[in-house]
LOMAR-678461 format. One record per residue (C-alpha): residue in three letters; x, y, z. Coordinates in steps of 0.05 Angstrom, whole numbers, padded with zeros to 5 digits, always signed. Layout:
<sites>
ALAXYZ/...
</sites>
This chain:
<sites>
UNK+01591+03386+03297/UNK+01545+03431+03256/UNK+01591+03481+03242/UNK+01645+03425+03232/UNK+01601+03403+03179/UNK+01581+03460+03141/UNK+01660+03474+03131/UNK+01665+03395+03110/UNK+01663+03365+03043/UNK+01622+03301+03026/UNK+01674+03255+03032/UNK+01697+03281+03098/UNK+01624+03278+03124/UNK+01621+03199+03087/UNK+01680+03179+03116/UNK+01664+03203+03187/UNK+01594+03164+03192/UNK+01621+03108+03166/UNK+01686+03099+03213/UNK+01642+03123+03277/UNK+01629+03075+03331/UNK+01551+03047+03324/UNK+01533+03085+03391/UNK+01552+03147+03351/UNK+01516+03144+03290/UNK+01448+03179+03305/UNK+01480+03240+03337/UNK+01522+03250+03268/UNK+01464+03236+03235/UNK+01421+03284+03262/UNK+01481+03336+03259/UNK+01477+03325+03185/UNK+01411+03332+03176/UNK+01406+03393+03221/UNK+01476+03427+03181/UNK+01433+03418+03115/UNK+01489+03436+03068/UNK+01491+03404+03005/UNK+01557+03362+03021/UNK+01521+03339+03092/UNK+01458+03318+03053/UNK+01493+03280+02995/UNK+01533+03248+03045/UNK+01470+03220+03086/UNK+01442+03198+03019/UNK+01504+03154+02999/UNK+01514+03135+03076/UNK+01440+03114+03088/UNK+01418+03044+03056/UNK+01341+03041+03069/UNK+01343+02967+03055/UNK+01408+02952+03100/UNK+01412+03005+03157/UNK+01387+02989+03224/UNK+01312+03014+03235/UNK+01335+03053+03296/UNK+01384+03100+03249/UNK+01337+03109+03194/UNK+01285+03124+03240/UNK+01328+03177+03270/UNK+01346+03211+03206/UNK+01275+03215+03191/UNK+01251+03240+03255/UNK+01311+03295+03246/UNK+01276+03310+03183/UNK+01211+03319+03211/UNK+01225+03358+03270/UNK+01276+03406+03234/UNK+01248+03476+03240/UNK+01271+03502+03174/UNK+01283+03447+03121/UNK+01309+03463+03054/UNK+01282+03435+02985/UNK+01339+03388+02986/UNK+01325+03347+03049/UNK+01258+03338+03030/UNK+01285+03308+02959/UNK+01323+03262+02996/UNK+01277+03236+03039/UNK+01230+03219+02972/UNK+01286+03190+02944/UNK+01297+03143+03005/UNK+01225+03130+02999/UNK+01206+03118+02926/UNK+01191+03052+02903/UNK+01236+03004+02961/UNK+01202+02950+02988/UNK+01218+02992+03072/UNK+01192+02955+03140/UNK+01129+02984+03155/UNK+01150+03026+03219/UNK+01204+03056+03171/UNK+01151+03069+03115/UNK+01099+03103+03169/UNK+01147+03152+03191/UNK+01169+03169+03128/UNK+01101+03194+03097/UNK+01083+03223+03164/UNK+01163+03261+03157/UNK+01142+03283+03084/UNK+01079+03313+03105/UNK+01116+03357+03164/UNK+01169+03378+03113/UNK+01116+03398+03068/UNK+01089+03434+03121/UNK+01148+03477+03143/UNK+01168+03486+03065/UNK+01094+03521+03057/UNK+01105+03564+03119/UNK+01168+03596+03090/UNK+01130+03610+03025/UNK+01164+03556+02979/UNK+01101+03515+02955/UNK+01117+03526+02890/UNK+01181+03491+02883/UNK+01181+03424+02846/UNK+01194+03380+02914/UNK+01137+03403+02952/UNK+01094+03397+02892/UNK+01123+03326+02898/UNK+01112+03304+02959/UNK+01038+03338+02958/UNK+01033+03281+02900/UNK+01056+03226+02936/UNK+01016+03230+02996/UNK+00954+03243+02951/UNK+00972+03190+02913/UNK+00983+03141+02964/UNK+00918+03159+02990/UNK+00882+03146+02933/UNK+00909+03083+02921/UNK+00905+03056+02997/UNK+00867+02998+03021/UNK+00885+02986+03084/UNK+00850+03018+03138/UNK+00918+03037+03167/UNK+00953+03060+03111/UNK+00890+03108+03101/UNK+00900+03140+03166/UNK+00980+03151+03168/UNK+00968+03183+03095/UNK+00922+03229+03137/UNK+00967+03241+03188/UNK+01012+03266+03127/UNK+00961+03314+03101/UNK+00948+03338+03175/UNK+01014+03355+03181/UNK+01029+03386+03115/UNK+00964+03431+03126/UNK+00951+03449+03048/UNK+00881+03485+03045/UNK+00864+03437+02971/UNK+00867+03388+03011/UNK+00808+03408+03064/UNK+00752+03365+03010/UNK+00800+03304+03018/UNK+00799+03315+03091/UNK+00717+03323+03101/UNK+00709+03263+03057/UNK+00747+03211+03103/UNK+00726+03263+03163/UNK+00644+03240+03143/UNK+00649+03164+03112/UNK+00703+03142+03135/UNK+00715+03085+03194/UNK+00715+03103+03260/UNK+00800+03101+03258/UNK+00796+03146+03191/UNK+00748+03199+03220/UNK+00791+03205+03269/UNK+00852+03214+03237/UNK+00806+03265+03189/UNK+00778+03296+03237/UNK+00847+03309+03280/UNK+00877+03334+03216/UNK+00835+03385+03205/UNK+00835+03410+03275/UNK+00905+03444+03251/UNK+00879+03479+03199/UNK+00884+03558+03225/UNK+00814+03592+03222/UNK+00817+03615+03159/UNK+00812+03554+03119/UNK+00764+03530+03172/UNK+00704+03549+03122/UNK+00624+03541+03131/UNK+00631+03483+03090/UNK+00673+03445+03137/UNK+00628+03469+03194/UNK+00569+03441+03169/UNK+00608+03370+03165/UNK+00626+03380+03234/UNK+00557+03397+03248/UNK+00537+03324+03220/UNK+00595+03288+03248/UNK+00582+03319+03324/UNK+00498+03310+03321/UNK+00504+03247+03287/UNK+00469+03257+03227/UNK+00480+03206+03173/UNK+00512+03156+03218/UNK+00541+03140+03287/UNK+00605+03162+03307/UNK+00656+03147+03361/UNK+00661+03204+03416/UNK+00734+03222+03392/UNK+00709+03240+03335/UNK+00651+03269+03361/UNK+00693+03311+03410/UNK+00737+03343+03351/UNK+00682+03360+03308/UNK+00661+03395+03371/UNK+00728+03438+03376/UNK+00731+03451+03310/UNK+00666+03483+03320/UNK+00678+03519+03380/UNK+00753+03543+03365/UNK+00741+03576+03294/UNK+00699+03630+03305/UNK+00634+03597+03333/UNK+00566+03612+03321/UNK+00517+03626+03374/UNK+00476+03557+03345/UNK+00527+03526+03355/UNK+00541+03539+03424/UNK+00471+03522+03442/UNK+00458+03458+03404/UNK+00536+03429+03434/UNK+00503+03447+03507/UNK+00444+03429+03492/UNK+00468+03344+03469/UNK+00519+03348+03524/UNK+00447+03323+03575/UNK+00453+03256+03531/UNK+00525+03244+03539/UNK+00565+03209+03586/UNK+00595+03255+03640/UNK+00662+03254+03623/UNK+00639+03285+03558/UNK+00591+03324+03574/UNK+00650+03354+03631/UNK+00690+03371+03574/UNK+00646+03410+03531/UNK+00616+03446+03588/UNK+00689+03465+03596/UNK+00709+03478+03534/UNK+00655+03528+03522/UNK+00665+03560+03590/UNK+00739+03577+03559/UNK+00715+03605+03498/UNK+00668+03653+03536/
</sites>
């Protein structure tokens, strides 16, 4: 089907999702998305109707999006044009921020952050963020940046990572565990420092835990190592067990 379509023109891609049986649609859908050519993609954007289409199909084309290893400029328009300014079902909303950050992501790992689209979507999610209220909607717009990985947007990150709620630190906290070592800088170790010995504030043990890893995966300091042993005699077992265990790998 994917070499079908990248011979095909638009309206012989158009007219093939829209005379397929229902059963059928997500598999051509996906074979668009994954053929990428610009007749396939302007097909998907006449075919798909974000305020019509079942959830199920739109939620397929924009888990195709997400999960597609090389994604071109051009999808990622598309899904920001499916996205920008509809009134979507929340389920359908979530997975598309959460899409934008992957494809992002994978645009920035094949050196094309500078094009106009990934600049963007970068904007969007930051936007979003800033403009969120909801504890929720906070946390998938992290789940964005966690996937798109952008090193400006560490600060963001250690912000909600330190003051957020317990469902934001989390989120924060998760994100930046992706982050390769590199942008993993003493700055964001001493946060992790604070978040893991509890410092300004309580913190839940997930969050706790990743501050933790953080710590111990990115070039750990001796201190470090010592002071995680040394709170793991006030934890809870199960805890404590996974520390002990963690920094038995690393040695």
């Amino acid at each position: 089907f994917i070499q079908m379509f990248q011979r095909a023109k638009k309206r012989d891609v158009l007219q093939l999702l829209r005379r397929a049986p229902e059963e059928m649609r997500p598999f051509l859908v996906e074979a668009a998305v994954a053929t990428q050519s610009v007749a396939s993609l302007a097909a998907l954007s006449d075919f798909l109707d974000f305020s019509k289409e079942p959830k199920s199909l739109l939620e397929t084309f924009l888990y195709a999006a997400a999960f597609s290893p090389r994604p071109s400029g051009e999808l990622l328009n598309l899904v920001l044009d499916k996205l920008d300014g509809k009134q979507l079902a929340p389920e359908i909303w979530e997975t598309g921020i959460v899409a934008v950050g992957s494809l992002v992501g994978k645009l920035c790992q094949q050196k094309l952050c500078g094009l106009q689209v990934v600049e963007r979507g970068v904007e969007t999610i930051l936007r979003g963020l800033r403009g969120a209220e909801e504890e929720p909607e906070v946390v998938i717009y992290l789940l964005a940046l966690g996937n798109a990985r952008l090193p400006e947007t560490v600060p963001t990150l250690l912000d909600h990572a330190e003051d957020g709620p317990t469902a934001v630190t989390a989120a924060a906290t998760a994100a930046l565990q992706r982050f390769p070592a590199a942008h993993i800088s003493s700055k964001v170790k001493r946060v992790m420092r604070r978040i893991f010995h509890q410092k300004r504030k309580s913190y839940d043990k997930t969050c706790r835990l990743a501050a933790a890893e953080i710590l111990l995966d990115n070039h750990p300091l001796p201190m470090d190592v010592i002071n995680i042993l040394l709170a793991t005699s006030e934890m809870e077992t199960e805890m404590a067990t996974f520390l002990l265990l963690k920094v038995q790998n690393s040695l």
